[in-house]
C-alpha positions in Angstrom: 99.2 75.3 106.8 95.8 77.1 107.0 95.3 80.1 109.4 91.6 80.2 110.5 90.4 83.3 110.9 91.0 85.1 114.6 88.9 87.7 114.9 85.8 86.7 112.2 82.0 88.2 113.9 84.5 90.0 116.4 86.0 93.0 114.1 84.4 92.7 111.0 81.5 89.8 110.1 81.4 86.7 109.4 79.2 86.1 107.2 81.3 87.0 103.4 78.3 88.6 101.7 77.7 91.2 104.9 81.6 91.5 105.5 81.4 92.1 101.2 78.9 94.7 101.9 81.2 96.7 104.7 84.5 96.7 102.8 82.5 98.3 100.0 80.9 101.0 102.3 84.5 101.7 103.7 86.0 102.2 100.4 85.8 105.2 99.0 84.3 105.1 94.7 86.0 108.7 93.4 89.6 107.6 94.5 91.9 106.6 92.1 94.0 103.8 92.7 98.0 104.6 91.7 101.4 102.4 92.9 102.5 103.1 95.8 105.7 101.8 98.0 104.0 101.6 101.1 100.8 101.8 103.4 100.4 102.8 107.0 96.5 101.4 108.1 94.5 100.7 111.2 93.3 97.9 112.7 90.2 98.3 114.9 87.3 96.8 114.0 85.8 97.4 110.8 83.3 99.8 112.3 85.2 102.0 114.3 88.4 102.0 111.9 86.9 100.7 108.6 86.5 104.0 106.8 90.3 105.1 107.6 91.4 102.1 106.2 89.1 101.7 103.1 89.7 105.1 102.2 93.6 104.6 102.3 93.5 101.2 100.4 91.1 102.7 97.5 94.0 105.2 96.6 96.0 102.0 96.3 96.8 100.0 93.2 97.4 96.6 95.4 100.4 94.7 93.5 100.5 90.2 93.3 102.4 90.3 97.0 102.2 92.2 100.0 104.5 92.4 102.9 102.2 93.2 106.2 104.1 94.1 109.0 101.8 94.6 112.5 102.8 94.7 116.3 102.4 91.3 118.6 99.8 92.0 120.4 99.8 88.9 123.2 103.9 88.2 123.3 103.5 85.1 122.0 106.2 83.8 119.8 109.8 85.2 118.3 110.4 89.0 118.4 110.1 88.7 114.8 107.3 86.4 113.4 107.2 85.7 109.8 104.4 83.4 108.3 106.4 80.9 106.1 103.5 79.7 103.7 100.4 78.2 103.4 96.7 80.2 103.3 94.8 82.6 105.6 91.0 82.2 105.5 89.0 85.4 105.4 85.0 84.8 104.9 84.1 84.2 101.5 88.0 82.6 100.5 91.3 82.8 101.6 95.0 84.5 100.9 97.5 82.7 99.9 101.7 83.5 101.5 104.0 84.4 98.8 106.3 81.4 100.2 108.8 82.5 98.1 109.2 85.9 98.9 108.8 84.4 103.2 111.4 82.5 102.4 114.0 85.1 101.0 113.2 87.5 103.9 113.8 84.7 106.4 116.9 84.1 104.7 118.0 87.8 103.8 117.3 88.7 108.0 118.3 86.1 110.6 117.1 87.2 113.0 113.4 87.0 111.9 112.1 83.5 112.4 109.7 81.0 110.5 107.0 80.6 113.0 102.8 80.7 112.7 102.1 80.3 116.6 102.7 84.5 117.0 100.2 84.8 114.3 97.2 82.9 115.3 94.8 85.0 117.1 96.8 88.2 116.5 94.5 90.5 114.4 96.2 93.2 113.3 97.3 91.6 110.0 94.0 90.0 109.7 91.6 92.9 109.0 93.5 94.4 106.3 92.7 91.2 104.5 89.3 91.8 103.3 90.7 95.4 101.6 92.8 93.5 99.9 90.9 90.6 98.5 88.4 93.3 97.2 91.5 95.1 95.4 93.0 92.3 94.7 91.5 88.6 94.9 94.8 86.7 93.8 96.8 88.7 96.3 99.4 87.0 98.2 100.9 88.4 101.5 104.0 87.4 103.5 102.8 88.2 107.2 105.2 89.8 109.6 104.5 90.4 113.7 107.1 92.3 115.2 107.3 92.0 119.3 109.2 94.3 121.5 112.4 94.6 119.3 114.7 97.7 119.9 115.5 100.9 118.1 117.7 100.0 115.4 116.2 96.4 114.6 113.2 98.4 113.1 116.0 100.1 110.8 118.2 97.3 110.0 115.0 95.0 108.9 113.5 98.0 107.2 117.0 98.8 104.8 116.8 94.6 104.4 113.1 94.6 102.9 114.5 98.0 100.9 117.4 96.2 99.4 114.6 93.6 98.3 112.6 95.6 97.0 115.3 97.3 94.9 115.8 94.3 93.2 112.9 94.6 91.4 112.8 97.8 90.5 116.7 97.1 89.3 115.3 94.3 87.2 117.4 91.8 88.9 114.1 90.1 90.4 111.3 89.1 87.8 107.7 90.8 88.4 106.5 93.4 90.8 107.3 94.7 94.0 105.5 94.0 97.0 103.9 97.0 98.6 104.6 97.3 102.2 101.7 98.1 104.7 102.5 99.1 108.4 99.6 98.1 111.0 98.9 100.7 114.1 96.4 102.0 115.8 97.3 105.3 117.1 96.9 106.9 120.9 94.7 105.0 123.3 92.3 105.3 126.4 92.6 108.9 126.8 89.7 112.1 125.8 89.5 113.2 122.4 90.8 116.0 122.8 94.2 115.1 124.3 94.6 111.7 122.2 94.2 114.2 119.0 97.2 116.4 120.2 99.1 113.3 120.8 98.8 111.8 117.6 99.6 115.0 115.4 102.5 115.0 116.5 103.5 111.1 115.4 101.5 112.4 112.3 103.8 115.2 111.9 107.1 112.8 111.8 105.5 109.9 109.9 104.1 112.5 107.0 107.9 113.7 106.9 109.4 110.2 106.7 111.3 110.6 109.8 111.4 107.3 112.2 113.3 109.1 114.5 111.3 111.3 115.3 108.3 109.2 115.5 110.7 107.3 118.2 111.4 111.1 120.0 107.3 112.4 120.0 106.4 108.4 121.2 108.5 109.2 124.1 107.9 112.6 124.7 104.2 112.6 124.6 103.5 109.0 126.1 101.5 108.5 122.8 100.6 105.1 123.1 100.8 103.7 119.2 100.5 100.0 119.3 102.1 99.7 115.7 105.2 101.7 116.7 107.8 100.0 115.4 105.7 98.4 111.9 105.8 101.9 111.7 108.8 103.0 112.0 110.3 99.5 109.9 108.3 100.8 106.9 109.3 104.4 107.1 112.9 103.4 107.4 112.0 101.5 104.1 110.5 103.8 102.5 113.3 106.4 103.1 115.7 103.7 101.6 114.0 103.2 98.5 114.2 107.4 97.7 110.3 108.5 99.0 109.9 111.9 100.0 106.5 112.0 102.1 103.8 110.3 103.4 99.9 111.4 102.4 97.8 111.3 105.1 94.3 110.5 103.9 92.1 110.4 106.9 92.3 110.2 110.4 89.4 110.2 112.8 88.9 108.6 116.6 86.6 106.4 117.7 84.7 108.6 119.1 83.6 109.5 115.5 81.5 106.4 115.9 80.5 105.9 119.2 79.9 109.6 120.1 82.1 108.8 123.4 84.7 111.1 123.6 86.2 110.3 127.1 88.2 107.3 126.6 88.8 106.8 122.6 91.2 105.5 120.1 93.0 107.2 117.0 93.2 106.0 113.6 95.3 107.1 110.7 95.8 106.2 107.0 98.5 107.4 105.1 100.1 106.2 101.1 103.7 106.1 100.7 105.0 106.4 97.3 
């Protein structure tokens, strides 16, 4: 199966050397890349978000597979979407899935189902892409679209892809493990002002590793975060495999860009390890 791209000359260009030419302006040269369990990264368009998320992925040492877990945006499809193999074209190549790895997730978590008509003009998986290609050209990804699943599903899949990713680290599973990256934008449509007191405080409970209370300040606040539960799936993760706290590495609005700051979106990047 090939996935076309979605969103190519929308959020980031189509044309590979210009696109080439962005990703490396994003990224950030003095960073040094290190391991890391897990990455929590934007998905605007590369000119609004692009910086957040370079500057994140160039702290990054990208290992052969990746799990990317983003939110459904259109409702289209299973609650949980898994990309079983195949390619996704970026301009300038393509990414191949980790079949394998689909595979044992599909069989390790029932509920998640084999399907690739969630994923093809969702773009919140697709514009991490190009960060990784430049990390990483041979990458491999197993794509993951979660829809409106409940409290709880976000844990139990989270402690599933944990258990997994022990099993590497345990040596009972030959090579490396797969780094886990959690796609969401963060508060939408309101000032600047009020969307950056909304998103400190989901800031607040992601730097500390607590889903819950991401869950608690989404309600309490109305903070719109469109990657809610990838978010709160990886922190439960993370939390099982022993990490102590997330590094927040930038966050900005879009205002930063546009100079509107009436109606903007908020962007965060943060390393897990």
């Amino acid at each position: 199966m090939i996935r076309s791209p979605a969103v190519a000359g929308q959020f980031y260009s189509a044309s590979p050397d210009a696109l080439d030419a962005d990703v490396a302006r994003c990224s950030d040269p003095t960073a040094v890349p290190q391991p890391s369990l897990a990455v929590i990264s934007p998905h605007a368009g590369l000119m609004y978000s692009g910086h957040v998320a370079g500057a994140t992925y160039s702290r990054v040492s990208v290992p052969p597979s990746v799990i990317l877990i983003g939110p459904n945006h259109f409702g289209v499809g299973p609650d949980i979407s898994v990309y079983p193999e195949g390619t996704w074209q970026i301009p300038g190549g393509e990414v191949l899935i980790d079949r394998e790895l689909a595979a044992e997730i599909l069989a390790r978590f029932p509920r998640a189902k084999s399907d690739t008509a969630a994923h093809r003009t969702e773009h919140s998986l697709e514009v991490q892409l190009p960060f990784f290609r430049r990390a990483r050209p041979d990458v491999r990804i197993v794509p993951i679209l979660l829809g409106m699943i409940h409290q709880g599903v976000d844990r139990d899949l989270g402690v599933c892809l944990a258990a997994l990713i022990q099993e590497y680290t345990a040596g009972l599973r030959r090579g490396t493990p797969p780094l886990l990256v959690a796609s969401t934008d963060m508060n939408h449509y309101e000032s600047d002002a009020v969307t950056r007191a909304k998103d400190r405080f989901a800031i607040e409970a992601i730097e500390s590793l607590e889903p819950e209370r991401l869950d608690a300040a989404v309600r309490a606040h109305g903070i719109t975060m469109c990657g809610h539960r990838p978010t709160t799936t990886v922190l439960h993760a993370c939390r099982a495999l022993g990490a102590a706290r997330a590094s927040l590495v930038r966050y900005a609005t879009s205002g930063d860009i546009s100079g509107d700051r009436s109606r903007v979106v908020g962007y965060a990047g943060f390393v897990i390890r």
